[in-house]
N, C-alpha and C positions, 0 to 999 in steps of 0.2 A: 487457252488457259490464261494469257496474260490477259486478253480483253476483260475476260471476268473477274481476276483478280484485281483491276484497275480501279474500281467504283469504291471496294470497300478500301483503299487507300488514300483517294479521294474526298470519299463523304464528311469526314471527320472534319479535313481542313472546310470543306464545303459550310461546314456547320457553323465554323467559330464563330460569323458575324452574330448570328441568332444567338447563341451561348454569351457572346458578350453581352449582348443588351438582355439578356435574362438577368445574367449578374450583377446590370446597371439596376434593375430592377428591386432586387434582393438585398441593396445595399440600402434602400428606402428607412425601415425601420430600424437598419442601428446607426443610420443618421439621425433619426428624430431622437432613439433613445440618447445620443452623444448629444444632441441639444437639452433635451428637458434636464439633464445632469448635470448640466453646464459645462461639458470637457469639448469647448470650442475646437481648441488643438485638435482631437480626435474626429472632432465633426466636420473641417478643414482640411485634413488630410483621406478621409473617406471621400468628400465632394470631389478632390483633386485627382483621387483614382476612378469618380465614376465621370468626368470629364477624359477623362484617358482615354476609359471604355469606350466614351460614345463617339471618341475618333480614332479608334482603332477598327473599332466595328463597319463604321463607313469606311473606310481604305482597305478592309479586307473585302470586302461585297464589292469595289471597286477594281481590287485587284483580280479576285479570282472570280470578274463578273455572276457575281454568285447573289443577284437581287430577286429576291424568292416576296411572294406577297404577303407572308407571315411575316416578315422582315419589313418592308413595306408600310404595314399598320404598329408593328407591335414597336420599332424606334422613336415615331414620333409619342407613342402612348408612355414609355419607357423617360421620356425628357419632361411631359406635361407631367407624369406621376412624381416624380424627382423633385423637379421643381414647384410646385404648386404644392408638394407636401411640407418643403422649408419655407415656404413664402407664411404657412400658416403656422409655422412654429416656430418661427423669427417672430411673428407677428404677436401670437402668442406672449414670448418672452420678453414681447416691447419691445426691439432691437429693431423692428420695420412698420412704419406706421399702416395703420387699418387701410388708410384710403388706395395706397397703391397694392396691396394687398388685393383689393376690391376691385382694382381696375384690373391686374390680371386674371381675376376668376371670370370678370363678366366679358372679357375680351376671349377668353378660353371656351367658355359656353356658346359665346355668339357665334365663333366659330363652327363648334357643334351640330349650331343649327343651318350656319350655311350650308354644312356637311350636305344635312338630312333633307334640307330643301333642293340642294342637286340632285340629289341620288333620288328624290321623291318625283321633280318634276324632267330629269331628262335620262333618269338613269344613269348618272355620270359616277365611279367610286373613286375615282381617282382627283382627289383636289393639293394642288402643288403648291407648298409653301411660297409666298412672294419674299421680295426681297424684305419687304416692310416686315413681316414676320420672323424671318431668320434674323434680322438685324433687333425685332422684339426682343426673340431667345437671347442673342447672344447678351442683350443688356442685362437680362433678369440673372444668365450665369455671371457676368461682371457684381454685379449688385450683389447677389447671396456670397461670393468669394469675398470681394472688400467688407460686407457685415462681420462678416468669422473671424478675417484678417483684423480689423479693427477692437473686434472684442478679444480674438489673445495677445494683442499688441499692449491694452486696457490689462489685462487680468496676470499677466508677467510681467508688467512692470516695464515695457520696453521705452525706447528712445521719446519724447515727447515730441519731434518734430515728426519720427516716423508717424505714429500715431497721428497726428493730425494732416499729414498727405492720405491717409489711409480713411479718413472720415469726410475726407472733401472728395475720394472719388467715391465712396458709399454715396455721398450724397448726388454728385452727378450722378452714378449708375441709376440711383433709385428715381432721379424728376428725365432721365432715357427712359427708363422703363414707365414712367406712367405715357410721357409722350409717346412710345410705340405701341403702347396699349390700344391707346386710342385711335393712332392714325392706321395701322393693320388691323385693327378692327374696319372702321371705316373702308381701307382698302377693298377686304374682304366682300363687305356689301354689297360695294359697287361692282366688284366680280362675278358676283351670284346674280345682280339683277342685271348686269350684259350678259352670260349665259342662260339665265331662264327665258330673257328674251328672245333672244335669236334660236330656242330651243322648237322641235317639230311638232304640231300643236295635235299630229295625228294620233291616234292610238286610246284615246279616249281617259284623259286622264279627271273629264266630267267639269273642270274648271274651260269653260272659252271667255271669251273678250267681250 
């Protein structure tokens, strides 16, 4: 009796990491809607709990070694949805210039296709964020926080000196983030073309040398 009664007491905590990054998920569109309405405050406070989320979610899948492959795909999809949704409605309300906008979408794509060309030419599903990448993300989450910080710093009226430390690290964050655009992009490349090389040319994939 207890062994069977053990699972369904289990499951639930089992579950939380996944239920978090659902909810990281969910929090998407009344973020945008708290942008397009201009209630930064509220768009600022929403980012700062769905940054909560996405390290709580990792330290519970770490604690209760509970790394499931739905989990696996569905956190990183959960960060690029997040983020690449306020990149374009910052961008949108003028608040983040086009270009670095641009340079996170085509570095997010390019990745994409690194994906599809491992998984195509060696069958690999599992491709592991580099350092260059994780240090991408965390600029883009630095860079969307100081935007928000900076415009309800602006829009209440707050301290003048605050406000302008708050605009000079928007702006660092934002010339990090096209810089790690580009260089984990790059990285990326050069990863996929040392794995498709040294990949087994047997099995017939109709491409030879």
């Amino acid at each position: 009796m207890p062994d069977q009664a053990s699972p369904s007491i289990t499951n639930p905590l089992r579950a939380a990491p996944n239920i978090l990054t659902l909810a990281r998920i969910c929090l998407a569109p009344f973020l945008v809607m708290a942008m397009l309405d201009g209630r930064y405050m509220l768009g600022l406070w929403l980012f700062i709990v769905a940054g909560l989320t996405d390290a709580l979610d990792g330290t519970l899948a770490r604690l209760l070694r509970q790394r499931t492959v739905l989990g696996a795909y569905l956190d990183p999809v959960a960060d690029k949805l997040l983020l690449s949704t306020l990149f374009l409605v910052l961008t949108y309300k003028g608040l983040i210039p086009a270009r670095v906008t641009v340079l996170v979408f085509s570095r997010d794509l390019g990745i994409l296709s690194v994906a599809a060309i491992l998984y195509a030419s060696v069958g690999r599903r599992e491709f592991k964020p580099s350092i260059f990448g994780k240090a991408s993300t965390f600029a883009q989450i630095v860079a969307v926080a100081a935007v928000l910080l900076e415009r309800v710093c602006n829009t209440s009226g707050g301290v003048h000196g605050a406000a302008n430390w708050v605009r000079q690290l928007a702006a660092i964050a934002l010339d990090a983030t096209m810089a790690l655009a580009i260089l984990s992009g790059l990285h990326y490349a050069w990863v996929v073309s040392r794995r498709t090389q040294h990949a087994p040319t047997n099995g017939g994939s109709g491409h030879g040398k």
